[in-house]
N, C-alpha and C positions, 0 to 999 in steps of 0.2 A: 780259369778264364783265359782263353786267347786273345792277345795282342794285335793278331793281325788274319786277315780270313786272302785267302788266294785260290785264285780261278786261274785254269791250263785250258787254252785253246791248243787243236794240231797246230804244227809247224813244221817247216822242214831246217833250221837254226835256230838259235835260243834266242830268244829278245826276252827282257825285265822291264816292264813297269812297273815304278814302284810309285802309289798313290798316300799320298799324306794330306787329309782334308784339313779342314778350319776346325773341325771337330775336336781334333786332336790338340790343337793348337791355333788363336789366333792369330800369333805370330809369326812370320816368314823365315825368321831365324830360326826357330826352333824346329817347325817342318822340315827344313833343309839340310838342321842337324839330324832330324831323323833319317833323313834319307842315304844325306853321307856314311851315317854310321852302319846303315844295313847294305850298300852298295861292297865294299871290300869282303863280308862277310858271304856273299850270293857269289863272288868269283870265284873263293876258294872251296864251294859246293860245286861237286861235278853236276849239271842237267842234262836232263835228256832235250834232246831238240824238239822246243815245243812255244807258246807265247805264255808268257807268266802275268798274270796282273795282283798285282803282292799290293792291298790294300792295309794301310795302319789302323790301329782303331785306337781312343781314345785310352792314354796309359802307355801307350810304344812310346811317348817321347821319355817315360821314366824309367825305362830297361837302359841298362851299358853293359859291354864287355861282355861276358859269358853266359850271362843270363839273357842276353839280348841273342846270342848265336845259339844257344840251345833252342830257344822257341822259336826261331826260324827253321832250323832243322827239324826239329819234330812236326809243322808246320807243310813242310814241303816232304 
């Protein structure tokens, strides 16, 4: 089961959205820890210049560490 589904618009530089609903999380806290923790992880992936929209899905807030960075990777 994948954690998180992503859509690539063209672009001519890299932009990340990264979307964390309520689904995932009621709380604000916890969204934002999802977010922080897949933000350092998307810098150190080289992209191609494109628009990303990296949506979480319910479950991404209980990945960490290396489990959380391989399914980004296989992902993108």
């Amino acid at each position: 089961m994948s954690f998180f589904s992503l859509r690539v618009s063209p672009g001519e530089k890299v932009e990340v959205i990264i979307s964390v609903s309520k689904k995932v999380s009621k709380s604000a806290v916890v969204r934002n820890t999802v977010r922080r923790r897949i933000r350092p992880i998307l810098k150190n992936i080289s992209l191609k210049p494109a628009k990303y929209l990296l949506i979480a899905k319910p479950g991404a807030e209980k990945l960490k560490g290396k489990t959380l960075e391989e399914e980004l990777i296989r992902i993108i």
